[in-house]
N, C-alpha and C positions, 0 to 999 in steps of 0.2 A: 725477268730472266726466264720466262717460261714459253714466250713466243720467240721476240726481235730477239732478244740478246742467247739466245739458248744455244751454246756451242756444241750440244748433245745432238736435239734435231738440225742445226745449220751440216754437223761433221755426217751426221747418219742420212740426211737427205742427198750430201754431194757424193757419199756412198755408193747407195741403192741405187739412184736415178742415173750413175753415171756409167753403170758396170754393161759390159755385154749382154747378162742375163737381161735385164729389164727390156731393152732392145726387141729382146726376142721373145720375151713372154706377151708384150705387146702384141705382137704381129701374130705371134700363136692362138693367143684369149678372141682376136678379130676376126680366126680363121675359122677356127672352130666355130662363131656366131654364125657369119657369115655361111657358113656350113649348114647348120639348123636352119636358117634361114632358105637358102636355097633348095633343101630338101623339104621342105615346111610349104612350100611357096604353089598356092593354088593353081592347078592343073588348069582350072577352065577356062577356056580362048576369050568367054566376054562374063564380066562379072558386074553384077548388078550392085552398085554402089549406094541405091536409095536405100537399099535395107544392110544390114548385118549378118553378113557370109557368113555358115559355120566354117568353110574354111578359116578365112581368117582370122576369128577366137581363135581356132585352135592352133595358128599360126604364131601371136602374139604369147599364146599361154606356152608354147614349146618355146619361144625367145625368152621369157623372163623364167621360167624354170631352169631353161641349159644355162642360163647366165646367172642365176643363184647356186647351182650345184657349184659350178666351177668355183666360183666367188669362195664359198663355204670351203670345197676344197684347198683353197689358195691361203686362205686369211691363217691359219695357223700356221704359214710354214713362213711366214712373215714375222711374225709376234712369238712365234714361241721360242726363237734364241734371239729377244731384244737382251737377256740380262744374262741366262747361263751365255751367253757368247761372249758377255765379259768372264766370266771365271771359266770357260777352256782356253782362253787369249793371256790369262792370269791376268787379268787389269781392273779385275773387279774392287780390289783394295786400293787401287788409286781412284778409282771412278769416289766408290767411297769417302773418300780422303778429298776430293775435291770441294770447295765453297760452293757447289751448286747444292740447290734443297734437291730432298729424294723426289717429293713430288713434281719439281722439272724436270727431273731424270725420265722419270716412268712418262711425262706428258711428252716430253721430244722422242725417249724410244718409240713411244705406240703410233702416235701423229707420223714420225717420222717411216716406222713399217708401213702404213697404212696409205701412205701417201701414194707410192706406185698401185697399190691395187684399186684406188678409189680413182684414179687416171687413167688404168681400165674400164673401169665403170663408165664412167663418162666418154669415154672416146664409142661407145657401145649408140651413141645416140642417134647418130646415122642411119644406124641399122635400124634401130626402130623407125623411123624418123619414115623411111621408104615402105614401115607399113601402115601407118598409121592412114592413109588414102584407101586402102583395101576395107575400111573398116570394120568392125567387129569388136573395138573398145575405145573407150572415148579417154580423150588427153586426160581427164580429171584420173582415170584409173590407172594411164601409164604414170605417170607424176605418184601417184602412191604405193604404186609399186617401185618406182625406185623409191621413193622415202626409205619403204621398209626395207630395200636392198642396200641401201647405204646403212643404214642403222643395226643391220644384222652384222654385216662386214667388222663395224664398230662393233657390237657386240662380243663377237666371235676374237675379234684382235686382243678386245679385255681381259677374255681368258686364257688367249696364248698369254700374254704377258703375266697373268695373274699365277697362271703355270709355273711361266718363265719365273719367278722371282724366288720360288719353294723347291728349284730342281738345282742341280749343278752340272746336266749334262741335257744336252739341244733335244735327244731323241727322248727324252724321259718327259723333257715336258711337252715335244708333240705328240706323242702319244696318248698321256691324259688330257690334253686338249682334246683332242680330234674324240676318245672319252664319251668329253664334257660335252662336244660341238652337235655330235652325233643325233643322239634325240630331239636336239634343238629344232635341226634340217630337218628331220622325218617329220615331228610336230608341225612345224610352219608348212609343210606343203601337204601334209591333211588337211589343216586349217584354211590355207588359201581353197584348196579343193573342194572343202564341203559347203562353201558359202559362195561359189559361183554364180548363182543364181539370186543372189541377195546382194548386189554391186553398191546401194547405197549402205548396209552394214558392214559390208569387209572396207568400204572406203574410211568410216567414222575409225574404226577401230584399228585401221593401218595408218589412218592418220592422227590418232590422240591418244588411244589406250596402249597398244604396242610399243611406242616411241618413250614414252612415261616410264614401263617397266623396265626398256632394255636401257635405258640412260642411267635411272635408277641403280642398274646392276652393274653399269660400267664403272661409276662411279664408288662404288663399294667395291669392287674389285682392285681397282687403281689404288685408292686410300691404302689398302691391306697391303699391296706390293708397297707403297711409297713409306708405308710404316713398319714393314720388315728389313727397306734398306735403313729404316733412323733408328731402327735397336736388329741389328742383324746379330746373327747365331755368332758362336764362337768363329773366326776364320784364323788357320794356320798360312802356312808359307803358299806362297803363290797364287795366295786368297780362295785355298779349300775349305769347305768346310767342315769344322771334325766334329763327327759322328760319333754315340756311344749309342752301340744298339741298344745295348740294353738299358739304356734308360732313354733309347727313343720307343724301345717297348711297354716300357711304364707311361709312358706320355703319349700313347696312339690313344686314338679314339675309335672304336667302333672294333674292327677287324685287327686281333694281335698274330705276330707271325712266331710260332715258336718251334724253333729248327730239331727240339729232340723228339716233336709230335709226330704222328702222320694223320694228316699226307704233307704236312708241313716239309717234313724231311725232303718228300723227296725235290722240291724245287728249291729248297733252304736249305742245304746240308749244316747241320753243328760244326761249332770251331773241334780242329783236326786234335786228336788228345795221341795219337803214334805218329812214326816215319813214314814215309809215303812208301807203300810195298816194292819189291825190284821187280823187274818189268812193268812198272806201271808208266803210263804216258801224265807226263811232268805239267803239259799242258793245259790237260785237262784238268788238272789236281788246280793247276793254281788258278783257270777260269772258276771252277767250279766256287774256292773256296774264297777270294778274295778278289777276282777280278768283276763278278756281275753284282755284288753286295757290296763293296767298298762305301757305295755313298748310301747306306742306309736301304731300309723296305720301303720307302713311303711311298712308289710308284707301283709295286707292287699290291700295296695293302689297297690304294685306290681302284688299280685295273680290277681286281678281285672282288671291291666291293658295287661298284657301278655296274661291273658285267652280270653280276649275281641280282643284282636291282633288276637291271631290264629283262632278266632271263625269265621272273618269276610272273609278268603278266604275259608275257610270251608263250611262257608253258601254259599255260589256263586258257589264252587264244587258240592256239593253232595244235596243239595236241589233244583238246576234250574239245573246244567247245567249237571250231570247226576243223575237225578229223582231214577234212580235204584239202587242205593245205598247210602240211606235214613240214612239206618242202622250204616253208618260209621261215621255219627256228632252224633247218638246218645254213638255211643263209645268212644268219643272227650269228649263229655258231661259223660262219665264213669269216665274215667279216669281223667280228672279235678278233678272228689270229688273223687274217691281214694286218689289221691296224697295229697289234700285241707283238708277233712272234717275229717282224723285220727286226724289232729291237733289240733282240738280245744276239743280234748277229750283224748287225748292219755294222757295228763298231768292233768287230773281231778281230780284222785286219788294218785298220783305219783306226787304230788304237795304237798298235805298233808302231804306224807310221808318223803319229801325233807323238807320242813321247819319244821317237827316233831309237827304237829297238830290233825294228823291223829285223838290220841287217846282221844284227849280236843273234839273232833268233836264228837267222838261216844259214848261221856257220856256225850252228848247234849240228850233234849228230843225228838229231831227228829229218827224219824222211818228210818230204812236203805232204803225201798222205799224213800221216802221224801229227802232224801242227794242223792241219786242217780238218782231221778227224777229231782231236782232239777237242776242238773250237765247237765245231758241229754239234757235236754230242753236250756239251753245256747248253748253249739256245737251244736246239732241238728239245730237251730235256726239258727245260723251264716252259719254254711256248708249249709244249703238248700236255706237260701236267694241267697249266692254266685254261686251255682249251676244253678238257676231259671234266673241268669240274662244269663246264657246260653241258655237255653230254649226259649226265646223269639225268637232267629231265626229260631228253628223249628217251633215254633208256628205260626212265619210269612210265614215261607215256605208252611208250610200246609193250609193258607188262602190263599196266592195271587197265587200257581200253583195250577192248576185247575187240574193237573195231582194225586194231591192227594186227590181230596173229593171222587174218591170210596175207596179210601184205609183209612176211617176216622179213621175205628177200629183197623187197626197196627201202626196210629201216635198216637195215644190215647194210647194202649199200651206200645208205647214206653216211653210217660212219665209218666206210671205209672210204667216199670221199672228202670227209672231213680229214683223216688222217695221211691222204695224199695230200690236201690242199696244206700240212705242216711241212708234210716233208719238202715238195713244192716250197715255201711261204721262206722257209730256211733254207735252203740252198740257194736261192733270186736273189735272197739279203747277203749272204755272205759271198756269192757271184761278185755284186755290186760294191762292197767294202774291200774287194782286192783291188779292182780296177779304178776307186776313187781314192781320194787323198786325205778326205774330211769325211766324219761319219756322219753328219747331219745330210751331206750330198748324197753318201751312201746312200742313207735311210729313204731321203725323195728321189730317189732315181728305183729303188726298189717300190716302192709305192707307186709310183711314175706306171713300171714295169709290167706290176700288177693289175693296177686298173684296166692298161690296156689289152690283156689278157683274158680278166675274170671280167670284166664290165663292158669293155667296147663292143663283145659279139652280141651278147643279148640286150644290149641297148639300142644296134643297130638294126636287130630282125623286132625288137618293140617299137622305133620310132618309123620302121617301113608297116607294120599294120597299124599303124594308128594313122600312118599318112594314106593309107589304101592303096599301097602297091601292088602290085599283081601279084598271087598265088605262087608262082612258080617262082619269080623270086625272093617271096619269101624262104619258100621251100629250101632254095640254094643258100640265102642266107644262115639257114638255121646251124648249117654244117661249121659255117664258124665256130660253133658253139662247144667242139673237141676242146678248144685251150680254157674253156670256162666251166669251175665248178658249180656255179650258176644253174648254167644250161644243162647239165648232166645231172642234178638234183631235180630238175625240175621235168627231165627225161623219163625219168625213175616211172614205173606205170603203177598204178593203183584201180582195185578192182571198186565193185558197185557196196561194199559192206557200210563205208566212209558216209557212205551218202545217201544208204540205205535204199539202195535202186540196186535186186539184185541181177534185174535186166543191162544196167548201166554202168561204165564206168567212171571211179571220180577223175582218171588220168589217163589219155592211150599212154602213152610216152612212148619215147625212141630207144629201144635198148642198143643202137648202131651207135646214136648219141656216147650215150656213155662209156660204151667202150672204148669210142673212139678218145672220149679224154682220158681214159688211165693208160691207153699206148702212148696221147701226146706227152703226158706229165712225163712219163717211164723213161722215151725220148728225150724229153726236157731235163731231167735229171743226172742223165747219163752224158749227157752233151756237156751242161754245168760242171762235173765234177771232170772232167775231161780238159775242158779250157781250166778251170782252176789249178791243176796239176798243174799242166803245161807253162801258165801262167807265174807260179810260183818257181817251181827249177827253172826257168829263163833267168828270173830274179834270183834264184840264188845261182846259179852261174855267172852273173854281173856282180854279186857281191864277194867270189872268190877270185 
């Protein structure tokens, strides 16, 4: 029952493989290689094949990185609603209730997620295939590099699903996924990096030791989901599960959240003990108090403590022990609320539409500002507390080294584009959760959004100097850089104290840069809540 006869992977394979998306994620994962590829693709008219072009290393090393990021990218938004997609579908209680064991469950979910993205993998071989003649790395190396690309995919799927089985909503467990996945990706591609030059040791160890541990973990992850489906938690109607915070606060481990503390309170408000004030907005009273905390803290209690984990060798890197690159915990502190603060908005309006309240809500007497401000101000609220308890180690850094009070006004700038990149991060999310139908779509369409924003500029003016494009357009490219908080953190200029050259400095930067992203965001913001109005009274004039 776990292979041939498995009606879990037989029904989830004619699914996913059958649906439009897969069609087109094909053809997008091929384009984008193909992309790297062609831009990758050695300039010079006659190449010397007896030896090992550094082109072509660095030809082959930019194909299997861009096809690992994606990969890592992808593999959670596969696996991490294999099981909450049964309890927002409510069919989690039948699934239960069925004569299949849990552990064929969780083997045809994962297998079955995993299926389309490892048929991207493979369809990837072409590509290689046309470099492998350029030489620069030999079959034995392509051959273990995909090993360990297959095996991380796996990897990576284990803890969407391992996610998936301890959430009861899509976005709560991709989010600690992506978390979890996070460090994984930066570690492996230090690791492949620093052993570049040792080809028969990173071959031993991508082919025996690596494969060992992450099978190992798969398997201990799986167990765990397949043994929470054989004694699962209490489940109520429509197969929720019900929650007693307070004795899911007796039973955390590690990080307890207690809503009459602060700063507790202010992401946790306590249960309401009066009437809700007159003139208050109704909305936000009920987000606040029972719409973001309904199914318990435990996505919360983990964002919290992982983010606090990686922050703290972070601070000790790049705030004391190298001063001149300031800029790289402020990108720590980016990407935490990318990944964090779509969440608590991606499902604002695409919550409505899932329990079918949407249209009882818009023939309420509240104004589409007042529901939508409403909504805003709970995610906004939650993602910027959570964000700001990052921030305290820059702001420690920037009082106790004394290397940063002449550079007061690029750390100051910095967290003032951390705190555009919220306001930014929440608004794209709840953009996306008007215009979609499902909050899990939201959520990846906001991420989607994001990347191509914050990551596409300054990955393209990084992959044009590393290919040795011409100067000038680089120079052009770099103006991309307005839509990414990225690029304007890294704009920021910094004088010679960092670096202790008081002739030098550790940064020119572009202060044109930066400016120019806080008019794009300001624009970007202003446009957002413009279509979202508009967006909203069309609909509630359809629903009068």
């Amino acid at each position: 029952m776990y292979v041939f006869e498995n009606p879990v992977l037989q029904r989830e394979l004619l699914g996913n493989l059958r649906t439009n998306r897969a069609f087109f994620l094909l053809g997008l994962y091929q384009l984008l290689l193909a992309t790297v590829v062609l831009m990758a693709w050695p300039s010079e008219q006659r190449l010397d094949l007896t030896i090992s072009p550094p082109s072509a290393t660095k030809l082959v090393n930019l194909f299997f990185l861009g096809q690992y990021v994606i990969a890592s990218l992808m593999a959670p938004s596969f696996a991490a609603g294999t099981i909450t997609g049964e309890k927002e579908r409510h069919t989690y209680e039948m699934l239960l209730a069925s004569p299949l064991r849990p552990g064929a469950i969780v083997f045809g979910k994962m297998v079955a997620s995993l299926t389309h993205l490892g048929m991207l993998i493979l369809a990837s071989l072409p590509i290689i295939v046309l470099c492998l003649p350029l030489g620069g790395v030999s079959v034995y190396e392509v051959l273990a590099a995909y090993l360990g690309l297959i095996v991380s995919v796996i990897l990576f799927g284990a803890i969407g699903v391992f996610c998936s089985s301890y959430f009861s909503r899509t976005s709560s467990s991709l989010v600690v996924s992506y978390l979890f996945i996070l460090p994984l990706v930066i570690g492996a591609i230090l690791f492949w990096a620093s052993l570049e030059g040792q080809g028969e040791l990173r071959l031993k160890l991508a082919l025996l030791v690596i494969p060992a541990f992450a099978l190992s973990a798969v398997i201990l992850m799986c167990s765990a989901a397949a043994g929470r489906m054989l004694y699962p938690p209490d489940v109520g109607s429509e197969g929720k599960e019900v929650i007693d915070l307070e004795r899911e606060a007796e039973e955390a481990v590690g990080l307890v959240i207690q809503p009459d503390q602060f700063p507790d309170r202010l992401f946790a408000p306590p249960k309401k003990s009066e009437l809700m004030a007159d003139g208050a907005n109704p909305v936000y009273d009920k987000e606040i108090h029972s719409e973001i905390f309904a199914q318990g803290t435990l996505m919360l209690r983990l964002v919290i403590q992982i983010s606090m984990l990686l922050a703290i060798p972070m601070m000790g890197a790049f705030l004391f022990y190298m001063d001149e690159k300031i800029a790289w915990f402020s990108v720590y502190v980016i990407v935490f609320n990318m990944l964090v603060g779509p969440v608590f908005l991606a499902g604002s309006m695409t919550s409505e539409r899932e329990r079918q309240t949407l249209d009882l809500l818009l023939t309420t007497t509240l104004t589409p500002s007042q529901i939508l401000w409403g909504k805003f101000i709970v995610g906004f609220r939650i993602s910027a507390v959570l964000t700001c308890f990052l921030l305290w180690p820059l702001l420690l850094g920037g009082v106790l080294n004394y290397s940063y009070w002449s550079n007061w006004a690029s750390v100051l700038g910095m967290f003032a584009i951390v705190l555009m990149v919220c306001l930014v991060n929440a608004t794209i999310a709840q953009l996306c959760s008007l215009f979609q139908r499902k909050t899990s779509i939201a959520l990846m369409s906001t991420y989607i959004v994001l990347l191509l924003l914050y990551v596409g500029p300054p990955a393209m003016t990084a992959l044009m100097t590393i290919l040795e494009f011409p100067t000038e357009s680089i120079r052009r490219a770099e103006w991309l850089g307005v839509t990414s908080p990225f690029s304007a953190a890294f704009s920021l200029p910094l004088d010679g104290n960092l670096i202790e050259d008081e002739e030098a400095v550790a940064n020119v930067g572009n202060l044109l840069v930066v400016v120019g992203y806080f008019a794009f965001s300001t624009l970007l913001l202003a446009a957002s809540a413009v279509a979202m109005i508009a967006r909203l009274r069309s609909r509630q004039g359809l629903s009068e």
